[in-house]
Structure formats: C-alpha cells, structure tokens
N, C-alpha and C positions, 0 to 999 in steps of 0.2 A: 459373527461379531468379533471372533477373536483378530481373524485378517484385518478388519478395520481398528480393532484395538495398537496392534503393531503398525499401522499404517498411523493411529493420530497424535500417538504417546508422543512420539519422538517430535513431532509438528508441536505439540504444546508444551514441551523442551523449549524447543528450540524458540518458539517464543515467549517464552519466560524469560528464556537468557535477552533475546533483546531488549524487551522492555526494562530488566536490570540493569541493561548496558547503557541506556539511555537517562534512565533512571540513576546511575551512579554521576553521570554527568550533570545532571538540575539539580540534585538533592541536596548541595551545599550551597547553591550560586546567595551570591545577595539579592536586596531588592532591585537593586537596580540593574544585575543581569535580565532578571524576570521581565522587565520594560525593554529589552533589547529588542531593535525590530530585526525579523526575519528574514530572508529570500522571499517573502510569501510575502505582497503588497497588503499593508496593514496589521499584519500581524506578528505579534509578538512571541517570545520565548513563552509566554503563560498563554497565549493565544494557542499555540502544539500541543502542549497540555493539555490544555482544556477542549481542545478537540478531538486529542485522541481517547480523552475519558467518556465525552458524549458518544464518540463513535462505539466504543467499547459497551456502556450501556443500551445503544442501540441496537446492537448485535445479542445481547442478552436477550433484552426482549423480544428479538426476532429468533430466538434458539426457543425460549422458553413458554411466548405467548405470542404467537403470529399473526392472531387477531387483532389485537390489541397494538400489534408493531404499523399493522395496515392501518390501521385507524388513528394511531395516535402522532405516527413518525410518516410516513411513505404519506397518506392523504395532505396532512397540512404542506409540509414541504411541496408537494403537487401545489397544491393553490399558493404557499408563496411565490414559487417560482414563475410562475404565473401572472402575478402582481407585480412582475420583474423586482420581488426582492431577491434579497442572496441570504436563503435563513440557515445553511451552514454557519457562515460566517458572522451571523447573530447570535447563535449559539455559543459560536466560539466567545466572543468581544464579551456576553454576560457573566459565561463563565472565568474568563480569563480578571473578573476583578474581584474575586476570591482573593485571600491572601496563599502565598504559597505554598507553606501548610496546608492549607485545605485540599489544595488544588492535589498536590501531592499525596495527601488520602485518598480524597475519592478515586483518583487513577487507579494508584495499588487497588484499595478494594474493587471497583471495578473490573482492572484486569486478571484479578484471582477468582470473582463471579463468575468470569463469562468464559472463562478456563473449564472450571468446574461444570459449568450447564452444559457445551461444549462434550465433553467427558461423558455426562451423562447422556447426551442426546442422540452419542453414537453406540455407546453400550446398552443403549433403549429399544433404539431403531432406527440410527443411521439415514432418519428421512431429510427429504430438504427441508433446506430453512429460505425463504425471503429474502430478497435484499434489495438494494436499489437498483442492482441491475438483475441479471442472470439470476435464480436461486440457487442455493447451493448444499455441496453435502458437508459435513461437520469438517472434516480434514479440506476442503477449500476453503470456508470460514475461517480455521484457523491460520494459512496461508493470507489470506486477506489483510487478515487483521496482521501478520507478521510484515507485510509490504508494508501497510499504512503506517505502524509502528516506524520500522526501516527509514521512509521516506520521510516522514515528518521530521524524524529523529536528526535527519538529513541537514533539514534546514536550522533547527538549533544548533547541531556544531558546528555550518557555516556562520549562523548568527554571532558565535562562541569565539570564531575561528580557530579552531581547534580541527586538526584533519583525523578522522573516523579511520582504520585500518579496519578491513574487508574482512568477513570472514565466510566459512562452508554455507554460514545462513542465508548468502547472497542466493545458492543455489535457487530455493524458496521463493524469492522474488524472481528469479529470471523466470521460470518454469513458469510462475503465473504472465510473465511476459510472453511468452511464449502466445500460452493459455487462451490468451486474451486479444490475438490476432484479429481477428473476424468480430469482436464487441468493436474495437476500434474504427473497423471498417462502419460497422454501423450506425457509431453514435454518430461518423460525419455524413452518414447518407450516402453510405459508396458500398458498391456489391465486394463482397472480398473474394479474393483467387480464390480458383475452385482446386488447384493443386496443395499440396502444403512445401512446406520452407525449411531447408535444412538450417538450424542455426549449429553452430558451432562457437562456443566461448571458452576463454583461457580462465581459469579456475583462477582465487587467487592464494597465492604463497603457493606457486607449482605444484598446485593441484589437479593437477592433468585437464583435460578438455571435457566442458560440459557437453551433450551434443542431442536436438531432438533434430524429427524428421526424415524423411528417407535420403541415406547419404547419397545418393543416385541425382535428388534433387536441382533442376537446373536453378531455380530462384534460392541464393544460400546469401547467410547473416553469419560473418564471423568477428572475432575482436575481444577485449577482456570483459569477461562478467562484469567487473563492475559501470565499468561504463552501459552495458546493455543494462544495468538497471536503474543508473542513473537516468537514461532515456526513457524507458517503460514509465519511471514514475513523474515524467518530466520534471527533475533537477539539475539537468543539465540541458545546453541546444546543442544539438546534433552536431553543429559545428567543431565544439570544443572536445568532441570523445573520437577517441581512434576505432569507429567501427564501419568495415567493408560490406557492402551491400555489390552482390553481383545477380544483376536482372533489374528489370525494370520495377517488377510489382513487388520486388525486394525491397529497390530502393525506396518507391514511397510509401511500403510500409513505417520506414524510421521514420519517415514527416509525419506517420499519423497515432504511432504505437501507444497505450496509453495501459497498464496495467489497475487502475483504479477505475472505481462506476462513478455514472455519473456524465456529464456533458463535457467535451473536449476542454482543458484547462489552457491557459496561454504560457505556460513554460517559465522557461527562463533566456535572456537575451545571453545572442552570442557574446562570448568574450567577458561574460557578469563575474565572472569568478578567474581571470585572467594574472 
C-alpha cells in the first residue's frame, strides 16, 4: 500500500491544483459570464460546472458504493440512452440553473469528497472501482477525473477567451491518451493494432520530451503535449494541432483518439478556434 500511496498522493495533488486553477477562473465571473455559451453545443459556462460536479459525485459513489453506482447511475443512463435521450447532458442543463453560488459549493465539496474516498480506497485495498467504461484502480480514477477537469476547463476559457498556459499536469492527460489507444478503437467498432505506438511529445516550457512505447516502434505520434491533449480530449480537429503521425495505423489513430468513456463525441470543427 505504501507504493500506491506515493503512486496516488501526487495524482490527487495534482488534481487539486487543477480544479483551483479552474476554479480561480469562475469564482468571480458575473451572472452573465455563467450564460456564456461554450465550444460544447448548448452548453454553457455553468453547464462545466455542473458537469464536472455530477461527474465528480458519480465517481464518489462508484469509489465508495458500487452497487448502488450500478443501479442508480450506469443502469438509468443505459435505458436513457436507449430512449435515444442524451441524459448527461440533462443533468448538466438541471444542474447548470442553480445559482452560481451553489453551483460552486457543491463542486468544491464534491471534489474534496471524492479526493478523500479516492485516499481512502487506496490505503483500504486499492480495488477497482466501476466506471462507464473500463474499471479502474484509485490512481486512474483520479487521472480521469484530472483529464475531465483539464478538458472541460478547456472549453470555459475558450468560452472566456482567455488562453490557459500548459502545465507538467498535461503529462496526466496525455499518459491517459496514450492509455486509452485500444478503448478508442473499440467504442468505433474497429480491432486495434496489435503492435504498440511510440509517441513521443515536447513537454511544455522545455520540459524535455514526454515518451511511451518501444522507441524501436515503426507506427510513432510525435508533436507538443499540448496539442496531443487537446486531440485525446477532442478540443481541438486534428487539422488545427501540429502533430506527426508516421504509419498508417498511426495515422488513423488521431482520427479516432478519444481519452474520455463513453461513445465517440463529434469534436470540434476545423479552423473553430482560428
């Protein structure tokens, strides 16, 4: 347990600091920032919020009562989705008419609950937890939730216009980009290489080069972290990021990369952010 303690400390660091980071950004806006609509069709600056806090209590309850997460969260959404509703994004649009006050409590507490459970569930017994996709162990949970934080967060300082400066915490997300090769493959119904993929990414503020995979590798992803997570979490199209793909099943891996669960999202249009 201590290995996995020095393995999730620094993880639930590191997302603490984003969610601050993001969080120093909302916490003063006016009301009428909070109506700002997003990069995200429909939703708004309090629509992030209030997604990232549902998401956050979802992830509690799947750290803390599994049963209960299968039953209460993973089943309905099954049968919405099913009804061809979109009950993410129901959740979102209920919570998002909170006023922002509130909205902005329940996040913090929130995301300081499911820190704590998180903590606990690895110095317990480090088992998996459920999720909507893959299950996971405490230290990719808290990854997860660090991309989702990241990329949401994304789309408020576009909304904002305000540009975001990069930091070590990218690492986190690319790594689950990485990670999440072969989920991607699958949510589109396509078998994934059976080799693996050297990527190699430029750190940023010359931070030397990020690098998984065997360097030997004929299928390689290089270019700047941030653009590979701008792609991973679809905030950007492929078009507008300077990143090399050399090989075939390289290349359409960028057409398909998705580091979040869930059914393939529709992105962002080339040149939206130009």
């Amino acid at each position: 347990m201590a290995n996995l303690a020095a393995l999730l400390d620094p993880l639930l660091d590191d997302l603490r600091e984003e969610a601050e980071s993001l969080d120093g950004l909302v916490s003063d806006l006016g009301a009428e920032d909070w109506q700002r609509p997003t990069p995200a069709p429909g939703w708004t600056v309090a629509h992030q919020i209030a997604h990232l806090t549902w998401t956050d209590e979802a992830a509690h309850l799947a750290v803390t009562q599994p049963e209960r997460f299968a039953a209460e969260v993973l089943q309905p959404l099954a049968t919405a989705y099913a009804q061809g509703r979109q009950p993410v994004d129901e959740a979102a649009a209920t919570r998002a008419t909170a006023p922002p006050a509130e909205l902005l409590r329940h996040w913090r507490a929130g995301r300081t609950t499911l820190a704590d459970a998180l903590r606990h569930h690895g110095e317990r017994e480090g088992g998996r937890i459920p999720w909507f996709g893959p299950s996971m162990s405490p230290a990719s949970m808290a990854t997860a939730r660090l991309m989702e934080t990241w990329a949401h967060g994304q789309d408020v300082y576009d909304a904002l216009g305000v540009v975001r400066k990069p930091t070590a915490r990218l690492r986190h997300v690319a790594h689950l980009g990485v990670r999440t090769r072969d989920f991607a493959y699958a949510v589109n119904d396509l078998a994934p290489p059976d080799e693996e993929f050297r990527v190699e990414l430029d750190a940023p503020d010359g931070g030397g080069v990020w690098a998984w995979g065997p360097e030997d590798a004929p299928q390689r992803v290089r270019g700047p972290a941030l653009d590979f997570c701008l792609l991973v979490t679809q905030r950007r199209h492929r078009a507008d990021l300077a990143l090399v793909a050399e090989g075939p099943d390289a290349d359409r891996w960028l057409d398909l990369a998705q580091a979040f669960a869930g059914p393939p999202g529709e992105g962002r249009r080339q040149g939206q952010f130009a």
